[in-house]
Predicted model as a PDB file, atoms N, CA, C, CB and O in Angstrom, pLDDT in the B-factor column:
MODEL        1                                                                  
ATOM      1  N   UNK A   1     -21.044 -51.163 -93.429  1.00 84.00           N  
ATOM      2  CA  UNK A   1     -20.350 -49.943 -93.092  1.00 84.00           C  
ATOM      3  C   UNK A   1     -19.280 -50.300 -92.062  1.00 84.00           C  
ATOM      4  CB  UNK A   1     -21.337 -48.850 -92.553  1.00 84.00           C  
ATOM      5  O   UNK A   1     -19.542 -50.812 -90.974  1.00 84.00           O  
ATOM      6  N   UNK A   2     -18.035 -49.984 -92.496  1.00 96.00           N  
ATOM      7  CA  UNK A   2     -16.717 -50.127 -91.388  1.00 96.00           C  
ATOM      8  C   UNK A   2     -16.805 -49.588 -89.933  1.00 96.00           C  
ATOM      9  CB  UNK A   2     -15.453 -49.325 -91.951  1.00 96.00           C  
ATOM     10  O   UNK A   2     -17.418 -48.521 -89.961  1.00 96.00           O  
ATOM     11  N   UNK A   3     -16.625 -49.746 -89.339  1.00 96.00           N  
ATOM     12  CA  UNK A   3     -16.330 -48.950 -87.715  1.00 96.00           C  
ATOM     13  C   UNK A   3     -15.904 -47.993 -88.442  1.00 96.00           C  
ATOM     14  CB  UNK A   3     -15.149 -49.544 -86.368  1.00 96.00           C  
ATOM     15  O   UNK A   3     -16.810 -47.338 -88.958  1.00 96.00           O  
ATOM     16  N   UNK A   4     -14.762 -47.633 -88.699  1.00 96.00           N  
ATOM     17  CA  UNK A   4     -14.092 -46.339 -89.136  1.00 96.00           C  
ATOM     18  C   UNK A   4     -15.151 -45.526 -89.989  1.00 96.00           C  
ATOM     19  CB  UNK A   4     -12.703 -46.647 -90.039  1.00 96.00           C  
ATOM     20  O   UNK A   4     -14.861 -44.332 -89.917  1.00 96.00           O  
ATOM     21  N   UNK A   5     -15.825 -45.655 -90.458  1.00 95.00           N  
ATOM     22  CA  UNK A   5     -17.073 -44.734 -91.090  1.00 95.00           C  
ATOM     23  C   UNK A   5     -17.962 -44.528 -90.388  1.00 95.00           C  
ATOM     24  CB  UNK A   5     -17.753 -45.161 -92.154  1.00 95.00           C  
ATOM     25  O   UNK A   5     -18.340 -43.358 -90.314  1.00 95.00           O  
ATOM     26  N   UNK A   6     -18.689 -45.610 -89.554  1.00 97.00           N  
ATOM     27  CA  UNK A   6     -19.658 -45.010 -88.278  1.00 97.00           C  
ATOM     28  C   UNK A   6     -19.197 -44.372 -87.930  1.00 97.00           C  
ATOM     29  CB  UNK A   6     -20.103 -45.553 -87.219  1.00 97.00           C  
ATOM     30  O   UNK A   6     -19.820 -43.341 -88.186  1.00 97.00           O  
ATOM     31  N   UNK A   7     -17.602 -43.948 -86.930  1.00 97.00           N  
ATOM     32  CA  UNK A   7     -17.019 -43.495 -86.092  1.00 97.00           C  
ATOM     33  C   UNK A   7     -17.067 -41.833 -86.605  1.00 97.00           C  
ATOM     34  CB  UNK A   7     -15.713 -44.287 -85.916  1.00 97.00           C  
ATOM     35  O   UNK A   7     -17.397 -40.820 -85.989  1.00 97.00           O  
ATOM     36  N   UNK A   8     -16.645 -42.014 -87.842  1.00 97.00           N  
ATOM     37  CA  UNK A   8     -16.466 -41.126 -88.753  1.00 97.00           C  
ATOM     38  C   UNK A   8     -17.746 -39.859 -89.177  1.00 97.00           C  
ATOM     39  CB  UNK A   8     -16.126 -42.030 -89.835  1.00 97.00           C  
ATOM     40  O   UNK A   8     -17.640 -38.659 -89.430  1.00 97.00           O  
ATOM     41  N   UNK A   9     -18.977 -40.819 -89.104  1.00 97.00           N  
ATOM     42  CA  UNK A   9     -20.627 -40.085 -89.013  1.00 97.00           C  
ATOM     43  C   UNK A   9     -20.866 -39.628 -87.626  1.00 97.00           C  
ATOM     44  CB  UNK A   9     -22.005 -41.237 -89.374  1.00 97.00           C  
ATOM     45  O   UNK A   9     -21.416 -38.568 -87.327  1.00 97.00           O  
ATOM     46  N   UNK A  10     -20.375 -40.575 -86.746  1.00 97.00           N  
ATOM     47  CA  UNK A  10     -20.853 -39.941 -85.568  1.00 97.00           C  
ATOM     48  C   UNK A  10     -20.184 -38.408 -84.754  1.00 97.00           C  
ATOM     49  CB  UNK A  10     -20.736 -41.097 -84.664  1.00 97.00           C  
ATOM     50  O   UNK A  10     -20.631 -37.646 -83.896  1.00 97.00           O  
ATOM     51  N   UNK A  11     -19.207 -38.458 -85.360  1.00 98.00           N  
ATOM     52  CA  UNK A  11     -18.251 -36.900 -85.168  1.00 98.00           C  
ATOM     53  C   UNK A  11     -18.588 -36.468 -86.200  1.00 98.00           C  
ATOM     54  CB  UNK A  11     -16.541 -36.786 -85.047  1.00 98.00           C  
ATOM     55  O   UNK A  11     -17.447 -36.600 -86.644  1.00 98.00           O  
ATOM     56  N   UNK A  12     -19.256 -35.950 -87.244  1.00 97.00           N  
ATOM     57  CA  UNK A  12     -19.612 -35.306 -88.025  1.00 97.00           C  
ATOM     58  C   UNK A  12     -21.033 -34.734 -87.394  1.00 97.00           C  
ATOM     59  CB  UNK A  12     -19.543 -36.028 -89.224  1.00 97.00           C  
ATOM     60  O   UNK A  12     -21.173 -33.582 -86.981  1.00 97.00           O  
ATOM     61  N   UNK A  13     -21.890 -35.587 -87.397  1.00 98.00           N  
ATOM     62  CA  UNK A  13     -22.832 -35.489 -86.473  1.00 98.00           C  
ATOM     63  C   UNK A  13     -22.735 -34.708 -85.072  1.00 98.00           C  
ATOM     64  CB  UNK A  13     -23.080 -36.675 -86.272  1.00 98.00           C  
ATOM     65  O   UNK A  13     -23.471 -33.732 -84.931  1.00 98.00           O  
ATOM     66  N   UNK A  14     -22.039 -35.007 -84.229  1.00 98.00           N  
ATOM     67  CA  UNK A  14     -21.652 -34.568 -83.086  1.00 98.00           C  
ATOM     68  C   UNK A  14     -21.475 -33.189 -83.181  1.00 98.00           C  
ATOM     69  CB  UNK A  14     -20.585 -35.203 -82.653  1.00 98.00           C  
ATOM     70  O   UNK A  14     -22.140 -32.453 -82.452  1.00 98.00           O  
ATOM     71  N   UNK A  15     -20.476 -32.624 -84.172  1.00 98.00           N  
ATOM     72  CA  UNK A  15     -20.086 -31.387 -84.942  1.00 98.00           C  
ATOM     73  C   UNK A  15     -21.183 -30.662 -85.022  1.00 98.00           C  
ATOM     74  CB  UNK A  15     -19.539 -31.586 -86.292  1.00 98.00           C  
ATOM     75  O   UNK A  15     -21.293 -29.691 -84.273  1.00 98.00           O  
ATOM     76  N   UNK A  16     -22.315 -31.020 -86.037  1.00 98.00           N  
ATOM     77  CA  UNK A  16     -23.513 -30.293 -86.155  1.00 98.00           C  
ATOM     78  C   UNK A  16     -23.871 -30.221 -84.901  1.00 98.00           C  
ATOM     79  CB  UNK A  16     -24.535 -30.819 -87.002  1.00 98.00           C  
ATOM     80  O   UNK A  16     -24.114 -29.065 -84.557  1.00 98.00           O  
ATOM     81  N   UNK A  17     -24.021 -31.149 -83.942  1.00 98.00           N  
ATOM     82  CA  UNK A  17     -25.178 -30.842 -82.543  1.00 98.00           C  
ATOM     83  C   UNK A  17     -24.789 -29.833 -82.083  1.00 98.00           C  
ATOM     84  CB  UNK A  17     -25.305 -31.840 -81.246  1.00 98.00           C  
ATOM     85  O   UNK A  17     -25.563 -28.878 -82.006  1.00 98.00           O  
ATOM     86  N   UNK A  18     -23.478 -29.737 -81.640  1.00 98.00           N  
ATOM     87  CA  UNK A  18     -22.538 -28.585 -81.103  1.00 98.00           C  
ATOM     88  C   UNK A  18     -22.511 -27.366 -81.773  1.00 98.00           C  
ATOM     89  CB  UNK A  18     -21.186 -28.964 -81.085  1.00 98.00           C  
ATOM     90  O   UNK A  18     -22.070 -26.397 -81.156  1.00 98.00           O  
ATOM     91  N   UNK A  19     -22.899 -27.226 -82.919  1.00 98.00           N  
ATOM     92  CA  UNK A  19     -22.613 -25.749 -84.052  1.00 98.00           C  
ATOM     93  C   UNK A  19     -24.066 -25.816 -83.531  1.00 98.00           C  
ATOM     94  CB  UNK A  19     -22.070 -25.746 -86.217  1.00 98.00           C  
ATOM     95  O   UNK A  19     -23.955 -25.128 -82.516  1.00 98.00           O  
ATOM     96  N   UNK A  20     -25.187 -26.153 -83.572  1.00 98.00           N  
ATOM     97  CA  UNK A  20     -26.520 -26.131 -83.058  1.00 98.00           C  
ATOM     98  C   UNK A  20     -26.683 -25.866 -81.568  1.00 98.00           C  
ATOM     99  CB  UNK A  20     -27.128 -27.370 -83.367  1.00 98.00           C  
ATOM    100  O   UNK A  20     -27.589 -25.052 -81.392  1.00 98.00           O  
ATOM    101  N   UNK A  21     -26.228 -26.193 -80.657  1.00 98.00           N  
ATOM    102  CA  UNK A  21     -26.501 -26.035 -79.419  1.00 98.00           C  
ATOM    103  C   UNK A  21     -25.838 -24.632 -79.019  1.00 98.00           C  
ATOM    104  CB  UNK A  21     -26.040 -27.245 -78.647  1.00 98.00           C  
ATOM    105  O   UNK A  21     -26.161 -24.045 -77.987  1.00 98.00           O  
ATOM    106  N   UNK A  22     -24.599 -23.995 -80.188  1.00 98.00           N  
ATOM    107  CA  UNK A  22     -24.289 -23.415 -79.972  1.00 98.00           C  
ATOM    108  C   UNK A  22     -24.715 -22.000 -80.121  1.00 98.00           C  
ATOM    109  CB  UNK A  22     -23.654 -23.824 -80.169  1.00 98.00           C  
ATOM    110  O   UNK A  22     -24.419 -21.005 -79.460  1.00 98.00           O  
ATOM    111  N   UNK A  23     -25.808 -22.225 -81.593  1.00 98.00           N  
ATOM    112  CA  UNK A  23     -26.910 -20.914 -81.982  1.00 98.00           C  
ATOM    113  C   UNK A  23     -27.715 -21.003 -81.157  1.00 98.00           C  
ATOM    114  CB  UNK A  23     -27.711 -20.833 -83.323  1.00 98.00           C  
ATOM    115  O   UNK A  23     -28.123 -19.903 -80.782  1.00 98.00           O  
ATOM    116  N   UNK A  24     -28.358 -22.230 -80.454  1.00 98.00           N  
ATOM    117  CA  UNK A  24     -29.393 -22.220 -79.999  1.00 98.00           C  
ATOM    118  C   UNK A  24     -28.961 -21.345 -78.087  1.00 98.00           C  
ATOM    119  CB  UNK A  24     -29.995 -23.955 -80.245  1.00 98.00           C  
ATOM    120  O   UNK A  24     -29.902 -20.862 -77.457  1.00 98.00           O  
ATOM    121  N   UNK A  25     -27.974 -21.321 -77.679  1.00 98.00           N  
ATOM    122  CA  UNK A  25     -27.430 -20.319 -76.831  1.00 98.00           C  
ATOM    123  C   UNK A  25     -27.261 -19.656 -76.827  1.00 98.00           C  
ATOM    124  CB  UNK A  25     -26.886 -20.190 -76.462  1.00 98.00           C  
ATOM    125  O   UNK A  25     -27.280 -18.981 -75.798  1.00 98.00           O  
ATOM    126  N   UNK A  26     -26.837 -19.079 -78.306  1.00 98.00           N  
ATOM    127  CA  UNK A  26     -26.617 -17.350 -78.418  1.00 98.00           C  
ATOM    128  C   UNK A  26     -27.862 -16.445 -78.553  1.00 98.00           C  
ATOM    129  CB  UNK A  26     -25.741 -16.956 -79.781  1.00 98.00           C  
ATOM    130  O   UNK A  26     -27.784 -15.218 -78.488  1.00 98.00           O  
ATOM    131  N   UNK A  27     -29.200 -17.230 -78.777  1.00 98.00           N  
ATOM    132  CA  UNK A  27     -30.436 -17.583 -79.218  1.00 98.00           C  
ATOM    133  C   UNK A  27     -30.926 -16.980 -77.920  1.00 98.00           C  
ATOM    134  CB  UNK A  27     -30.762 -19.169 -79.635  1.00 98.00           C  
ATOM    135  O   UNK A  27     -31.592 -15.966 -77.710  1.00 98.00           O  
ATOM    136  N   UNK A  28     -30.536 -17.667 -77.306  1.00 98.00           N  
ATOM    137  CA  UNK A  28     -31.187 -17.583 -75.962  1.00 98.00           C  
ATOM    138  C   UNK A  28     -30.897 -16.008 -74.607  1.00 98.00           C  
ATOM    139  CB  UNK A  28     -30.547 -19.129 -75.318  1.00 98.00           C  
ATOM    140  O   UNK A  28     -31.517 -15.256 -73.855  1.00 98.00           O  
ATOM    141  N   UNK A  29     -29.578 -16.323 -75.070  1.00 98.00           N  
ATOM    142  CA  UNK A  29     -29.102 -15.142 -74.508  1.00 98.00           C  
ATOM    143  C   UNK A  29     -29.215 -14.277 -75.144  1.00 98.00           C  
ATOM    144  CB  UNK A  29     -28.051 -15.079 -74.163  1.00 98.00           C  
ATOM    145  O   UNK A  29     -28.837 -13.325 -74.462  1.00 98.00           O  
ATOM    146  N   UNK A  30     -29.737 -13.685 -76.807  1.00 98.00           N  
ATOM    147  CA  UNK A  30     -30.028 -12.722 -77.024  1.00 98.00           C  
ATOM    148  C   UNK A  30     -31.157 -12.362 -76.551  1.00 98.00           C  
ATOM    149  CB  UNK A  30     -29.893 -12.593 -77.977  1.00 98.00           C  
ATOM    150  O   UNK A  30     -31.233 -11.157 -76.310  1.00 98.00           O  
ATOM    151  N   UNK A  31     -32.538 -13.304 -76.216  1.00 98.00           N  
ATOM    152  CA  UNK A  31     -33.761 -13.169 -75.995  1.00 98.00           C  
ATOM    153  C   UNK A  31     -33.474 -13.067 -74.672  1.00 98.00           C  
ATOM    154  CB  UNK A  31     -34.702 -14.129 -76.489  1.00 98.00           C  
ATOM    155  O   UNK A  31     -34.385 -12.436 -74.135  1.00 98.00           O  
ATOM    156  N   UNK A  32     -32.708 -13.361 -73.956  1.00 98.00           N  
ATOM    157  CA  UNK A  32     -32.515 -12.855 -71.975  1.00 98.00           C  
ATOM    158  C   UNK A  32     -32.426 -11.042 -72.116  1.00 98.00           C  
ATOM    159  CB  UNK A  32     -30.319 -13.667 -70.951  1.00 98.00           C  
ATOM    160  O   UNK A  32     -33.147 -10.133 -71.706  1.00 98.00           O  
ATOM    161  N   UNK A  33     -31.251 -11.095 -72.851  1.00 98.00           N  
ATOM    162  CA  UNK A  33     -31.174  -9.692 -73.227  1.00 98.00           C  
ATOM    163  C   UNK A  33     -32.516  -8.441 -73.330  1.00 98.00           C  
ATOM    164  CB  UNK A  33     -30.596  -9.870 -74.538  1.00 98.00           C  
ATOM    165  O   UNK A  33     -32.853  -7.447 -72.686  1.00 98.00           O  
ATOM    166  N   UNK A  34     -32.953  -9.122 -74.434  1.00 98.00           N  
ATOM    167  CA  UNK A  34     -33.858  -7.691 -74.800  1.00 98.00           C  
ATOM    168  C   UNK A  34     -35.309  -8.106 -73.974  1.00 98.00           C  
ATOM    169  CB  UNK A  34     -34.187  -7.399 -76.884  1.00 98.00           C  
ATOM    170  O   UNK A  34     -36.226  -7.285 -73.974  1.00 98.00           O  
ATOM    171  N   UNK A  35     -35.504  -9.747 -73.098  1.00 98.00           N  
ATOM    172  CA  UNK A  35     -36.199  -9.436 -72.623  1.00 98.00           C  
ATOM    173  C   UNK A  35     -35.865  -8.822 -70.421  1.00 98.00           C  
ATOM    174  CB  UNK A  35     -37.005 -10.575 -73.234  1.00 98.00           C  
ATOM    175  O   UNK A  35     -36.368  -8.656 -69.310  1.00 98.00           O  
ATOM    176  N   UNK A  36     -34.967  -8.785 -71.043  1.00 98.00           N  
ATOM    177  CA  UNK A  36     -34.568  -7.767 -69.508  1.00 98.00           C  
ATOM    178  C   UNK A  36     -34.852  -6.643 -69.492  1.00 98.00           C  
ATOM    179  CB  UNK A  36     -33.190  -7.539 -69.075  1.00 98.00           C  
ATOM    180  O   UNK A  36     -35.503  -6.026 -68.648  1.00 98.00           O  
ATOM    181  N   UNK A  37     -34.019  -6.025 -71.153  1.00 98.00           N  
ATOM    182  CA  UNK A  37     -34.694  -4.679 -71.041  1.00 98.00           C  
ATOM    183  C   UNK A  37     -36.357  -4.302 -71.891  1.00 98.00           C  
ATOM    184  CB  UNK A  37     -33.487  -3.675 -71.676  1.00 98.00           C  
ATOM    185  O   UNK A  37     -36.716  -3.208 -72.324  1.00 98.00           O  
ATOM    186  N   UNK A  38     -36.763  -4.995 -71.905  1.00 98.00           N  
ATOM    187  CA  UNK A  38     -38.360  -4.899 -71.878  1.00 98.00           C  
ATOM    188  C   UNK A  38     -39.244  -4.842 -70.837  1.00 98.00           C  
ATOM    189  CB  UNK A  38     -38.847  -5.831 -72.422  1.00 98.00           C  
ATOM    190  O   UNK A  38     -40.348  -4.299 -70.798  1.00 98.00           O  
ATOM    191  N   UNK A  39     -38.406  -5.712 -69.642  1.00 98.00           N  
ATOM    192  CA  UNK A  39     -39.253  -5.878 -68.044  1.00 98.00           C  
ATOM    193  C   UNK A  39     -38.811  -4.567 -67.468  1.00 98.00           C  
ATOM    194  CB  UNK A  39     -38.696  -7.377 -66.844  1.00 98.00           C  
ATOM    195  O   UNK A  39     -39.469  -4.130 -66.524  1.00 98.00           O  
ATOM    196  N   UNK A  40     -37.567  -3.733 -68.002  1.00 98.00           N  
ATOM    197  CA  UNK A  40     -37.336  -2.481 -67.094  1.00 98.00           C  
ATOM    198  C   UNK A  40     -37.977  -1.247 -68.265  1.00 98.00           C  
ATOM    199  CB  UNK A  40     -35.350  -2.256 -66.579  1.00 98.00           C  
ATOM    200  O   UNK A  40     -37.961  -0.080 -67.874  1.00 98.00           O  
ATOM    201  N   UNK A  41     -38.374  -1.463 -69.283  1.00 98.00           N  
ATOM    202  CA  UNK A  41     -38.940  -0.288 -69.387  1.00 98.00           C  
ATOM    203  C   UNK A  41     -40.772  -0.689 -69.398  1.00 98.00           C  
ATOM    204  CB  UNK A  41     -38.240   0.488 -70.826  1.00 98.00           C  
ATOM    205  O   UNK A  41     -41.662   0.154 -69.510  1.00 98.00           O  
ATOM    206  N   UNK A  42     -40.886  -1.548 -69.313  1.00 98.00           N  
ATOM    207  CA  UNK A  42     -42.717  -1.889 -68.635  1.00 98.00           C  
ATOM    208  C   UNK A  42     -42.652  -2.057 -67.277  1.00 98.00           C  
ATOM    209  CB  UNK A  42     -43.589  -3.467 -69.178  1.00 98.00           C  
ATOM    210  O   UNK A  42     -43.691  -2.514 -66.801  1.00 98.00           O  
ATOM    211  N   UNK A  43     -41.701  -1.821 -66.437  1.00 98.00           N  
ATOM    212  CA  UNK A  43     -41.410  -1.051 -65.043  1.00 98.00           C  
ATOM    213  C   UNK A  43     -41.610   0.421 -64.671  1.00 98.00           C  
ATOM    214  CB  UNK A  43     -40.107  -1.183 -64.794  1.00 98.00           C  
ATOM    215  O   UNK A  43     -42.255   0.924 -63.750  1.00 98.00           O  
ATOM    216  N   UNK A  44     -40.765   1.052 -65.792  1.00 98.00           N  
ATOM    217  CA  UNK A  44     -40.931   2.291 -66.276  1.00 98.00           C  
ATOM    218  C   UNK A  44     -42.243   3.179 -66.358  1.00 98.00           C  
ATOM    219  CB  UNK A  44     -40.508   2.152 -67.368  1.00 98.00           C  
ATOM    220  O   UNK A  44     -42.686   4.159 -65.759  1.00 98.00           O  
ATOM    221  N   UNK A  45     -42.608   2.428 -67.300  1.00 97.00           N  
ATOM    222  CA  UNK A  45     -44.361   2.629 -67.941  1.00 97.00           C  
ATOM    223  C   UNK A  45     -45.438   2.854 -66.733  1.00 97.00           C  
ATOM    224  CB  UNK A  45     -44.999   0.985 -68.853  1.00 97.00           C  
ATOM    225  O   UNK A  45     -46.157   3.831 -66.521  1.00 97.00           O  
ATOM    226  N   UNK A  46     -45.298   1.479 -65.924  1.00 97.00           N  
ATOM    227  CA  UNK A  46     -45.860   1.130 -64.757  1.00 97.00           C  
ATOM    228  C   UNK A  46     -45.944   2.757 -63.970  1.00 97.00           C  
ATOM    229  CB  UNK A  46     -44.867  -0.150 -63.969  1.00 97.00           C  
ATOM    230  O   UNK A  46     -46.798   3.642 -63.905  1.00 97.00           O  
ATOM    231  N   UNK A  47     -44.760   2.589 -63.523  1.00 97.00           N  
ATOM    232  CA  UNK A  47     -44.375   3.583 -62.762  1.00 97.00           C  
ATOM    233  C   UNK A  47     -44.794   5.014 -63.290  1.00 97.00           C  
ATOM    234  CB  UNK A  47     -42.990   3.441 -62.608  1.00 97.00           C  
ATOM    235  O   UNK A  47     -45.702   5.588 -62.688  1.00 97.00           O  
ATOM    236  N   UNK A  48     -44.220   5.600 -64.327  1.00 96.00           N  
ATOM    237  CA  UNK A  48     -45.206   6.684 -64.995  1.00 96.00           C  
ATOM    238  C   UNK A  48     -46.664   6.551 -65.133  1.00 96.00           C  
ATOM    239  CB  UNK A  48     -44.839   6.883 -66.297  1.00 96.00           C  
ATOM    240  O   UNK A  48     -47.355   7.520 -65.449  1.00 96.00           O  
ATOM    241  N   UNK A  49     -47.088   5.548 -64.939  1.00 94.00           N  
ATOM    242  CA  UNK A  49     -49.013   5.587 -65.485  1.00 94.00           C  
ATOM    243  C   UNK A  49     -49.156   5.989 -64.110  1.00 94.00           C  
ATOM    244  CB  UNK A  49     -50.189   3.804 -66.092  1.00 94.00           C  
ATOM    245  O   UNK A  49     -49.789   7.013 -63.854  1.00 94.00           O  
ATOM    246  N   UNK A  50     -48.471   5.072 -62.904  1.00 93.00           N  
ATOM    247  CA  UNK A  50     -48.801   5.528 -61.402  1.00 93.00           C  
ATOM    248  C   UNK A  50     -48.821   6.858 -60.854  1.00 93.00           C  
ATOM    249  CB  UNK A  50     -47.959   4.980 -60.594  1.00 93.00           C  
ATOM    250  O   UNK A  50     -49.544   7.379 -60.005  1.00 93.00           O  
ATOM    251  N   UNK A  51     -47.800   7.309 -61.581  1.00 91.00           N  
ATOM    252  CA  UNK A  51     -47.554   9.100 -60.923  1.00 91.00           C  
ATOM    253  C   UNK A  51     -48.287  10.010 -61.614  1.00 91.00           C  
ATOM    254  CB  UNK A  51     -45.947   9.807 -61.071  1.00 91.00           C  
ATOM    255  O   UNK A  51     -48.610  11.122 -61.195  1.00 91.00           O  
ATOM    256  N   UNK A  52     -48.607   9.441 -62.899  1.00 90.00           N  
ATOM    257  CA  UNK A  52     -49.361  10.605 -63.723  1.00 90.00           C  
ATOM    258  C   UNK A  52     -51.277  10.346 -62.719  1.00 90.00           C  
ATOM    259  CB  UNK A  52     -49.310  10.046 -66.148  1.00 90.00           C  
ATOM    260  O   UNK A  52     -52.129  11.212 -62.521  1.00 90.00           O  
ATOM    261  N   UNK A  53     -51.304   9.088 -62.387  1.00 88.00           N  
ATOM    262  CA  UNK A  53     -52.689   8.897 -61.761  1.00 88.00           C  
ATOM    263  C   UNK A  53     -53.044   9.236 -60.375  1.00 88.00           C  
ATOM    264  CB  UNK A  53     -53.005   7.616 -61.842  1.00 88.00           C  
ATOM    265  O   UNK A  53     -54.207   9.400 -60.005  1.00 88.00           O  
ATOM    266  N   UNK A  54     -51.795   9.356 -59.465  1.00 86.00           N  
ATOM    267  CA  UNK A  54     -51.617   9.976 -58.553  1.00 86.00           C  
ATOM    268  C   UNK A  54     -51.736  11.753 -58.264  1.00 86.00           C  
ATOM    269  CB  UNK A  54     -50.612   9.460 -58.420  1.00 86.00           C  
ATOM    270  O   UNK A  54     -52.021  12.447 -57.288  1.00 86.00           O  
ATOM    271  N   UNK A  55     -51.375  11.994 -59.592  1.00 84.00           N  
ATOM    272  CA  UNK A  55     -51.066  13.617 -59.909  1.00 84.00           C  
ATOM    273  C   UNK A  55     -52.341  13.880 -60.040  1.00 84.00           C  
ATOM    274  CB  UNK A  55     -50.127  14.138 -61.272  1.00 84.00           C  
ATOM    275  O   UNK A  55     -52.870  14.696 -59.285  1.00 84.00           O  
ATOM    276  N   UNK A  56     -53.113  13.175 -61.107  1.00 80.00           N  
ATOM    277  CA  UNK A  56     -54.446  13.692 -61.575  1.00 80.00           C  
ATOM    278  C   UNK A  56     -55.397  13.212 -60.212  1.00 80.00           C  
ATOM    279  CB  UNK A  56     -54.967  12.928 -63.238  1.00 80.00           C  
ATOM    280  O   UNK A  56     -56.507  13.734 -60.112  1.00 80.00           O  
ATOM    281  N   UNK A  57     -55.024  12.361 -59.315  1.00 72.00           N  
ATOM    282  CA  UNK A  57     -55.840  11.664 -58.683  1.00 72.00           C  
ATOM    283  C   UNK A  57     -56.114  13.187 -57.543  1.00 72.00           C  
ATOM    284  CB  UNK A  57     -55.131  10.004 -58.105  1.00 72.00           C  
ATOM    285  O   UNK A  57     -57.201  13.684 -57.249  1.00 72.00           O  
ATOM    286  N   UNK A  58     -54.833  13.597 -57.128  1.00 64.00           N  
ATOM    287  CA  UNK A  58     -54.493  14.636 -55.870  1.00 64.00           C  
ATOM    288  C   UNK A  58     -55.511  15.696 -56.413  1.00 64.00           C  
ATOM    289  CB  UNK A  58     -52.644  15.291 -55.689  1.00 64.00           C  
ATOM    290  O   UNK A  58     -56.419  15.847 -55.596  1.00 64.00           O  
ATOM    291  N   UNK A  59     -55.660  16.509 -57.568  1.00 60.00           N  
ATOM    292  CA  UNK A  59     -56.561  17.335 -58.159  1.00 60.00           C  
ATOM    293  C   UNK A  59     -57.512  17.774 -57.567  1.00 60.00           C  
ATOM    294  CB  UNK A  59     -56.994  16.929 -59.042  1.00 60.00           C  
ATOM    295  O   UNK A  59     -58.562  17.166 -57.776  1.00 60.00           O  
ATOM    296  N   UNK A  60     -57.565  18.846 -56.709  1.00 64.00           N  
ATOM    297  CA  UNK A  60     -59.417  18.858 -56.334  1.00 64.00           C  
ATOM    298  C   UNK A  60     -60.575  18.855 -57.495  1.00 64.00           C  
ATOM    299  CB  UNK A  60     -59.836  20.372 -55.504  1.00 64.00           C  
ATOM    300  O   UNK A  60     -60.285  19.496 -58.505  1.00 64.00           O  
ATOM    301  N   UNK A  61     -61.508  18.381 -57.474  1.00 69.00           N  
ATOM    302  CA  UNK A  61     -63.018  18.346 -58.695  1.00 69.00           C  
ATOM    303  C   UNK A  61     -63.772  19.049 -57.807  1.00 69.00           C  
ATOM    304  CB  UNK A  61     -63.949  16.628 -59.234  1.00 69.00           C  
ATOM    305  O   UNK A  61     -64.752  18.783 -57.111  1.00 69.00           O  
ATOM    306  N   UNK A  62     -62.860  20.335 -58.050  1.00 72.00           N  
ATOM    307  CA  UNK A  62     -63.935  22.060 -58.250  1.00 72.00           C  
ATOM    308  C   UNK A  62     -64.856  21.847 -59.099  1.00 72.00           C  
ATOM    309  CB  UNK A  62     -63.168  23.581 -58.963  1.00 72.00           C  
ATOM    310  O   UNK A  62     -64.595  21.043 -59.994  1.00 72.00           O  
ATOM    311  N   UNK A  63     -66.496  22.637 -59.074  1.00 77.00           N  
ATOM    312  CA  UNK A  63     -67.252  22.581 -59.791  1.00 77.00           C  
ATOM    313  C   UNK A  63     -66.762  23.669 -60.609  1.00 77.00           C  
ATOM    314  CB  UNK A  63     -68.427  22.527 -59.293  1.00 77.00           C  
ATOM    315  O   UNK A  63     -66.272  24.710 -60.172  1.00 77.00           O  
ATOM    316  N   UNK A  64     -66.932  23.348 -61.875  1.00 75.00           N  
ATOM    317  CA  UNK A  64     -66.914  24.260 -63.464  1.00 75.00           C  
ATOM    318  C   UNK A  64     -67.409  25.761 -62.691  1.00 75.00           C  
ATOM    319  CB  UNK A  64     -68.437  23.517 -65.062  1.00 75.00           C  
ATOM    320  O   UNK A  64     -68.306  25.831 -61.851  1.00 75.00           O  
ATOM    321  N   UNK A  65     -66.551  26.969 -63.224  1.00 79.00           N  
ATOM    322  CA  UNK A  65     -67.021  28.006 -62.865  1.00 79.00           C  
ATOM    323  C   UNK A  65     -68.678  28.560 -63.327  1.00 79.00           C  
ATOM    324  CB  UNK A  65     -65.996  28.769 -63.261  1.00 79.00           C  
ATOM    325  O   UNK A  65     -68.992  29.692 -62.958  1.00 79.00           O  
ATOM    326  N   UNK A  66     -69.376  27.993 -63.879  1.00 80.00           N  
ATOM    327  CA  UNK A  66     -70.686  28.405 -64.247  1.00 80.00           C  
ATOM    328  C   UNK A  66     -71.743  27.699 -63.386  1.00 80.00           C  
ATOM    329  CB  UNK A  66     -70.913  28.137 -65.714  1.00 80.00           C  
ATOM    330  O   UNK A  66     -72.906  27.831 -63.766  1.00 80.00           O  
ATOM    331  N   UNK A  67     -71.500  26.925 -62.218  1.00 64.00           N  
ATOM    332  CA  UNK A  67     -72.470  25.930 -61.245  1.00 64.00           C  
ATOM    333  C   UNK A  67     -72.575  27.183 -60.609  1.00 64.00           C  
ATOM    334  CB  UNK A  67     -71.885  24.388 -60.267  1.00 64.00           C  
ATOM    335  O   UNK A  67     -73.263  27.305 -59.595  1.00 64.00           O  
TER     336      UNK A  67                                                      
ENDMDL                                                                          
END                                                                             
């Protein structure tokens, strides 16, 4: 095989790594994405389970009107 044909595979090659490294970033930053907004709405959640348990927590436990 000539130099000029190695030379020739290895920028072909190179090409693919780069078209690859390049999904594999957009890859990534889509998954930053939706997992950002997954940590703010299981923030959310958090936060609503807290106030709804707080609410029910404040409640006086009156006995049933028939005690």
């Amino acid at each position: 095989m000539s130099i000029e044909a190695r030379i020739a595979e290895l920028e072909v090659r190179q090409a693919f790594q780069d078209d690859t490294i390049q999904a594999l970033n957009d890859v990534i930053v889509e998954q930053q994405r939706i997992f950002t907004r997954l940590e703010a709405q299981l923030e959310a959640l958090a936060q609503r389970q807290n106030d709804l348990h707080n609410q029910f927590e404040e409640t006086p436990n009156d006995p049933p009107p028939h005690y």
